[in-house]
C-alpha positions as CSV (number, residue, x, y, z in Angstrom):
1,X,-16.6,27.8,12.2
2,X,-16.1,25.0,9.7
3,X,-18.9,22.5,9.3
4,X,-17.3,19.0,10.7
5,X,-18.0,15.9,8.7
6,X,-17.9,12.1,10.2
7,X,-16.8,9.5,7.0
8,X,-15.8,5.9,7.7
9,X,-12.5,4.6,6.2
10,X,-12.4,1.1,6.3
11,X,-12.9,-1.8,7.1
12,X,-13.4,-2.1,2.9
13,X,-10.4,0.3,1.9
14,X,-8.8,-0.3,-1.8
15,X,-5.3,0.5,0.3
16,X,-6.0,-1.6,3.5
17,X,-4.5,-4.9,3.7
18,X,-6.1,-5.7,7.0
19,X,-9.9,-4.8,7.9
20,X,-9.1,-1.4,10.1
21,X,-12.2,0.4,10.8
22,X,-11.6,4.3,11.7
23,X,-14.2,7.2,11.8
24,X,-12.6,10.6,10.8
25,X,-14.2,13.8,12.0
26,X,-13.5,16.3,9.2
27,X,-12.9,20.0,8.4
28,X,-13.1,20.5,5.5
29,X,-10.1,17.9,4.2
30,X,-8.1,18.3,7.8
31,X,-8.9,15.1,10.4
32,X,-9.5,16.8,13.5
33,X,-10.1,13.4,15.7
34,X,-10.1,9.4,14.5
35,X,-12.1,7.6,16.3
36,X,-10.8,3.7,16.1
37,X,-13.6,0.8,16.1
38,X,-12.0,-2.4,17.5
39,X,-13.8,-5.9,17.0
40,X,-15.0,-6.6,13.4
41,X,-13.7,-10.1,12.7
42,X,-13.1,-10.8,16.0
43,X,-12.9,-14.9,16.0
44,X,-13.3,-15.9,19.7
45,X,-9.4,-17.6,19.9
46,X,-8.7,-16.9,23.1
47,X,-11.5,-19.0,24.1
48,X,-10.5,-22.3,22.6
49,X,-8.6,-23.0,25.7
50,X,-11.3,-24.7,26.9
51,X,-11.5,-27.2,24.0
52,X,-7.9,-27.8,23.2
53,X,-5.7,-29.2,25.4
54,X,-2.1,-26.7,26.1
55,X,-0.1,-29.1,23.2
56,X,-2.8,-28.8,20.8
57,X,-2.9,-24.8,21.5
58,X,0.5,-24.7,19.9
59,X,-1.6,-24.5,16.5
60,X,-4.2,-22.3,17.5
61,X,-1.9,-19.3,19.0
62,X,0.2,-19.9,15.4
63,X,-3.0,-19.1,13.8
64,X,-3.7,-15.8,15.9
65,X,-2.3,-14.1,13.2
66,X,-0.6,-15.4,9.5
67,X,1.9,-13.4,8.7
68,X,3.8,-12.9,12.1
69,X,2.5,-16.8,12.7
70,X,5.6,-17.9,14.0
71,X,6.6,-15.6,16.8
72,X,3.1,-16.2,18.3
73,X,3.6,-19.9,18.6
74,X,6.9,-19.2,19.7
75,X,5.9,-16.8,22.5
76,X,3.4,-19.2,23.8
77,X,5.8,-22.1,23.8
78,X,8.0,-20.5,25.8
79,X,5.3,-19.5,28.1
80,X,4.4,-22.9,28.4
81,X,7.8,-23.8,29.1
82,X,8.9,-21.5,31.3
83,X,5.2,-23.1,33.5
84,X,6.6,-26.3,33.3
85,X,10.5,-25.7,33.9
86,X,11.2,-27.1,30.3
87,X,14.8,-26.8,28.9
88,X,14.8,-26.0,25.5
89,X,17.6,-27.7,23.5
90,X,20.5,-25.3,22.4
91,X,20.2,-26.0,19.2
92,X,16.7,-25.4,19.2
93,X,16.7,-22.0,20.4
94,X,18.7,-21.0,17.9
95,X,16.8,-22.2,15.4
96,X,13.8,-20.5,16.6
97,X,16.0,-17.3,16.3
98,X,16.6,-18.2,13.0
99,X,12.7,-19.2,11.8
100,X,11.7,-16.2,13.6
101,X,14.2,-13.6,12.0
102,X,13.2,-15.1,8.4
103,X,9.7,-14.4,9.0
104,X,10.3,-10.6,10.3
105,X,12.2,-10.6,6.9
106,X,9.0,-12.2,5.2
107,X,6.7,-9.4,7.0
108,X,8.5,-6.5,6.3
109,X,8.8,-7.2,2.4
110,X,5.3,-7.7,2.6
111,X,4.0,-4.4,4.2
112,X,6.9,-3.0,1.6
113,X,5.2,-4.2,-0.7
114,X,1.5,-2.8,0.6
115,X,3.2,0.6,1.1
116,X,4.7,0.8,-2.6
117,X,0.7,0.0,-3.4
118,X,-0.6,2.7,-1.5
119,X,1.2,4.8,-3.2
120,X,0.2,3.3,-6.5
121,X,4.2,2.9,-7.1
122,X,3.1,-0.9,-8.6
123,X,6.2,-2.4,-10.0
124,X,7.7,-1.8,-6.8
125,X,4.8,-3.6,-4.7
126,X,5.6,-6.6,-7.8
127,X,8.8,-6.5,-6.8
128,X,9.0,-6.4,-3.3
129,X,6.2,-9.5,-3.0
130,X,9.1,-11.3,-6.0
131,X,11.6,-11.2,-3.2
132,X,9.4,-12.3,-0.5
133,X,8.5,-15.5,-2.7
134,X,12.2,-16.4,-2.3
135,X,12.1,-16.0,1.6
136,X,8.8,-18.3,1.6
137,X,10.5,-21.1,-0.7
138,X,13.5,-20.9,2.2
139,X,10.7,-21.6,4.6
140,X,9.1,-24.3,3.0
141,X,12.4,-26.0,2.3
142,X,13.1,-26.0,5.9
143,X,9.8,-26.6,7.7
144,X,7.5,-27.8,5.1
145,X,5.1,-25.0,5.2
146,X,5.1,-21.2,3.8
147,X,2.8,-18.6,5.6
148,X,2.1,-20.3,8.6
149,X,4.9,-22.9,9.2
150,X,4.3,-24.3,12.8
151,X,8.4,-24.4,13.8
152,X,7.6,-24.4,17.3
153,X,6.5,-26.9,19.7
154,X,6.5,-27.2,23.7
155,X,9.7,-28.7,23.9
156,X,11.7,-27.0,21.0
157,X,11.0,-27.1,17.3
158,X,9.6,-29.6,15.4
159,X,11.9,-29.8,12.2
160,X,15.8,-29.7,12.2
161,X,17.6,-28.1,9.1
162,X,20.4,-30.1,8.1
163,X,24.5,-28.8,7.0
164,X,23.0,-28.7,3.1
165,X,20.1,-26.8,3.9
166,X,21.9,-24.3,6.0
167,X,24.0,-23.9,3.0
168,X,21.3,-23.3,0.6
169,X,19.8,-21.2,3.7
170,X,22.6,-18.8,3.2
171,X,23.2,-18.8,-0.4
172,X,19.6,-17.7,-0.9
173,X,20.1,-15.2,1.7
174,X,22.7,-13.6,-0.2
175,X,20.8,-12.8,-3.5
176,X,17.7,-11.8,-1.1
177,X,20.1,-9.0,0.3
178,X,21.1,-7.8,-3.0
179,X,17.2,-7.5,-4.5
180,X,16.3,-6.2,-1.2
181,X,18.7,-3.6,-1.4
182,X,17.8,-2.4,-5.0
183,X,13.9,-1.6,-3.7
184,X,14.6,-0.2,-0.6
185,X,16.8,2.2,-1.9
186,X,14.7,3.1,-4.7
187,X,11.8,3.8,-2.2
188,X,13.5,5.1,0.0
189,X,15.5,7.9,-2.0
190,X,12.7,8.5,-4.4
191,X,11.6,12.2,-4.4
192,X,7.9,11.2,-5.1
193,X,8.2,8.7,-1.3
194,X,9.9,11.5,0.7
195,X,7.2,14.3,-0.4
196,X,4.4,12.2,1.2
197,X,6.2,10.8,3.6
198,X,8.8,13.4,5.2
199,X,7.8,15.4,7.9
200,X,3.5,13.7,7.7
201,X,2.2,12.0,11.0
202,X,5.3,13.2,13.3
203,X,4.9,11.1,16.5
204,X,6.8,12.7,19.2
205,X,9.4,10.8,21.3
206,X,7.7,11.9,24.6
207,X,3.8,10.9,22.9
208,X,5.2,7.3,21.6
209,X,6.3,6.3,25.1
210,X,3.1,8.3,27.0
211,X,1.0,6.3,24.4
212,X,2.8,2.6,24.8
213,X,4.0,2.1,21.3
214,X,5.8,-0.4,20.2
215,X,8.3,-1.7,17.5
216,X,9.1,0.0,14.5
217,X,6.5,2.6,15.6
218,X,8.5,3.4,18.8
219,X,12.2,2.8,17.8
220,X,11.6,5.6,14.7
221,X,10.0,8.2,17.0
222,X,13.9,7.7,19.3
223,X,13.6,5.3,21.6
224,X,16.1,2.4,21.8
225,X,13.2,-0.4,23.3
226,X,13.6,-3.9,21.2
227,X,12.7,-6.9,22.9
228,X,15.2,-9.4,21.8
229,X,17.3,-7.4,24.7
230,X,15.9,-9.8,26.9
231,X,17.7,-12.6,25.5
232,X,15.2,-15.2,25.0
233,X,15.7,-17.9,22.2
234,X,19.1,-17.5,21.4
235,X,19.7,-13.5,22.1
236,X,21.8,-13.7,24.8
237,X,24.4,-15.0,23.1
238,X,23.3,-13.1,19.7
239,X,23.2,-9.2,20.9
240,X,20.9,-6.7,18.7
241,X,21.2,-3.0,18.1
242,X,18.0,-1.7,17.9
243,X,17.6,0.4,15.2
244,X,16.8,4.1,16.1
245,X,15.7,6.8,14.3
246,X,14.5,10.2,15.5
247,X,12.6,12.2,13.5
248,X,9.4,10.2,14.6
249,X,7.3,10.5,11.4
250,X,6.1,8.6,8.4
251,X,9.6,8.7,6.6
252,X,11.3,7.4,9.6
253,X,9.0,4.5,10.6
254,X,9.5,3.2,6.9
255,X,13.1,3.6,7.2
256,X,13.5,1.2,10.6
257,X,11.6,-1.5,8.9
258,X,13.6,-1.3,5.8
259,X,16.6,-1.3,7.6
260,X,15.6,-4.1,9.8
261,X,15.3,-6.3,7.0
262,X,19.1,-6.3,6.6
263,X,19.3,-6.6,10.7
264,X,17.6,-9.7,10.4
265,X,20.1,-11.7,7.4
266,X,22.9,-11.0,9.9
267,X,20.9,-12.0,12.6
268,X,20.0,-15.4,10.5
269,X,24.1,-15.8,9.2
270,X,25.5,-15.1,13.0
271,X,23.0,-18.1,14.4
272,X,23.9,-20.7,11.3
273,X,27.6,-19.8,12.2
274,X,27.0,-20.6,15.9
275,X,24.3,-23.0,15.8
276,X,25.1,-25.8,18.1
277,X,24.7,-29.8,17.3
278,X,22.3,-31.9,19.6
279,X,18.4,-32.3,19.6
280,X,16.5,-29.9,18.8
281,X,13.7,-31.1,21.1
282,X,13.3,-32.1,24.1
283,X,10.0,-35.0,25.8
284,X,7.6,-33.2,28.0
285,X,5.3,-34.9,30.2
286,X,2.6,-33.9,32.9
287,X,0.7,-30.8,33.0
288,X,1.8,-27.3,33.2
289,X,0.9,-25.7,36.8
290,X,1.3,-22.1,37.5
291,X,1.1,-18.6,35.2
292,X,3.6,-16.6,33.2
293,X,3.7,-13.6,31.2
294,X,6.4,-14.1,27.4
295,X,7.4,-11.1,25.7
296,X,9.1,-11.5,22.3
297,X,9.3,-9.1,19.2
298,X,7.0,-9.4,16.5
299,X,7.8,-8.0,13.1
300,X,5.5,-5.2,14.3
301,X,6.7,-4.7,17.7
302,X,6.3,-5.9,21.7
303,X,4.1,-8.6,21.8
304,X,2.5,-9.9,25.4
305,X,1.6,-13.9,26.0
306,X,0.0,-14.0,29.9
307,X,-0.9,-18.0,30.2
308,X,-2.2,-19.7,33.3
309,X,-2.7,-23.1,34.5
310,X,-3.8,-25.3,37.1
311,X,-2.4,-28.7,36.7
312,X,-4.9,-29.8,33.7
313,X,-4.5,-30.3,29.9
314,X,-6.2,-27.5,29.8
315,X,-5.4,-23.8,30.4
316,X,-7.5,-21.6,32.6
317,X,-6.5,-18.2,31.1
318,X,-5.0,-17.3,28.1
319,X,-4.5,-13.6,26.8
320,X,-2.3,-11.9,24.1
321,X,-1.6,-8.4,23.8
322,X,-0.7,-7.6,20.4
323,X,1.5,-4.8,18.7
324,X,-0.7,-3.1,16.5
325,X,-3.0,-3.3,19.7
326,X,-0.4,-1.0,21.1
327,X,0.5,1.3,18.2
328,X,-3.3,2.1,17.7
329,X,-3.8,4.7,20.2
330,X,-0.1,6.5,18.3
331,X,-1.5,6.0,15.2
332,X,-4.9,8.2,16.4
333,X,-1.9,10.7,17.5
334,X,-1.0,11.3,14.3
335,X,-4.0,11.3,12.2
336,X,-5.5,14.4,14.3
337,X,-4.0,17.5,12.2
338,X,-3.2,15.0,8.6
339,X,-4.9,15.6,5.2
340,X,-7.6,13.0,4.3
341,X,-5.5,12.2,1.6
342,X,-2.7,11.0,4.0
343,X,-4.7,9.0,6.0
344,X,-4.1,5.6,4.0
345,X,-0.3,6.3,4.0
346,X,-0.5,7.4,7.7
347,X,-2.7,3.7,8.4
348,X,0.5,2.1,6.7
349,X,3.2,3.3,8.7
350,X,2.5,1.5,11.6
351,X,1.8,-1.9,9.8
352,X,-1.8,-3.2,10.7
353,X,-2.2,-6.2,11.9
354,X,-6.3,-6.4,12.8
355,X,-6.3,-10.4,12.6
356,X,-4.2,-10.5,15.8
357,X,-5.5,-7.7,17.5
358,X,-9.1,-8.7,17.4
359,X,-8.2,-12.5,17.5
């Protein structure tokens, strides 16, 4: 019988972008089990309820995580709304559609960019990050801020984007296609990717669905689940076709996101085409009363706002269930069986995001 080994990988990893910790039971250079440790930099967010009033809260939840910053306060906006029987303008929903798609786009070049670096492919990672520089400046031009941009408030949004900079919107969108093209065709076609890649950390169809997965993570193991179905912002007048793959492993999970990239500039071009005039906000008074769950879809999958209330300016429950949250137990699927040496590659498929899952 082999002698088994317990080693730690994370939360210090050269490869991690985000503070996973994992213990790996060994066999010789085969993981046999991964044991996930949940709750190193957990910051207490949830909490704050107590000390910011539900308008305030806006700019916590859109600091629950940075990179998928704008969803979260979307979701809890909505949340909020939905409470208070708020009607948000037309033409702010669709510009929530819009903010939100550009920061999928602005996430996904970013973990493109962490995968090329896992692989120690560098002048892709340079490249990727480039191209993700323009997406920010299209941010910042439109809301004033880059990372975490704070489009959404109770009510609607908080900045409008004018004909001129819907123009300069989609002009930049145009060259950001064409650069995005040229990387994710390189990575995905190179020979060096597919051998790492192809066929590692397979995640059955039936075990993504027993094990709740979400996202990317779920859609590439062959199952059609994206939560813009449910039409909120401006999706029921903007339909999405999840993208599917089925051969459920490494190689696949890279190719949704890729893939959704381009998804997400049509998205962006078919709401500045349809966008509505009017307000894009609307004056909300009193207190919300009542409780709600929001589901929206984070660059990373499902994610889960539950919010309740009791007539105050301040909640009395707030709780978020967060993609990655999901994906971890699919992730442990796959690592039980993989090479050591696969285990930061495997760890990047699913796109960590350990700042919102231990919030």
């Amino acid at each position: 019988m082999s002698k088994r080994t317990i080693i730690p990988f994370g939360p210090q990893h050269p490869v991690l972008p985000e503070p996973i910790h994992i213990d790996l039971v060994l066999e010789d250079e085969k993981v046999v089990e991964a044991i996930p440790s949940i709750g190193y930099i957990h910051r207490g967010l949830e909490k704050l309820v107590e000390k910011k009033d539900f308008n305030e809260f806006v700019h916590v939840a859109d600091r629950v995580c940075g990179i998928c910053s704008c969803i979260h306060g979307q979701t809890y906006c909505q949340a909020i709304e939905e409470i208070m029987n708020v009607t948000v303008p037309p033409r702010a929903r669709y510009l929530r559609t819009i903010y939100g798609e550009l920061s999928r786009i602005h996430s996904h070049l970013l973990w493109l960019g962490l995968m090329a670096d896992g692989f120690g492919f560098e002048s892709l990672f340079m490249h990727s990050w480039r191209i993700r520089e323009s997406v920010l400046d299209v941010i910042e031009a439109t809301t004033g801020g880059r990372v975490i941009f704070s489009s959404s408030k109770v009510g609607g949004v908080r900045r409008d984007i004018d004909a001129d900079g819907m123009k300069k919107l989609l002009a930049m969108l145009d060259t950001i296609e064409s650069d995005t093209r040229d990387v994710t065709n390189v990575f995905l076609k190179d020979d060096s990717v597919k051998h790492r890649l192809c066929g590692v950390g397979t995640l059955s169809k039936e075990d993504a669905y027993a094990l709740g997965c979400v996202g990317p993570t779920l859609r590439a193991s062959g199952w059609a689940s994206d939560t813009r179905a449910l039409g909120y912002a401006a999706f029921n007048e903007i339909k999405v076709e999840p993208i599917v793959r089925t051969d459920g492993d490494s190689y696949g999970r890279c190719a949704v996101r890729c893939h959704e990239i381009f998804q997400s500039i049509g998205i962006i071009r078919e709401a500045a085409a349809r966008i509505p005039a009017g307000e894009v906000s609307v004056k909300v008074t009193g207190n919300p009363n009542g409780e709600f769950f929001a589901r929206t879809e984070q660059p990373r999958g499902e994610v889960i706002y539950y919010i309740k209330a009791d007539g105050t300016r301040f909640l009395q429950r707030f709780r978020v269930r967060t993609p990655t949250f999901a994906n971890i137990p699919g992730l442990v699927k796959t690592l039980a069986g993989c090479d050591l040496a696969d285990v930061p590659i495997l760890v990047l498929t699913i796109d960590p995001c350990i700042s919102c899952t231990e919030r």
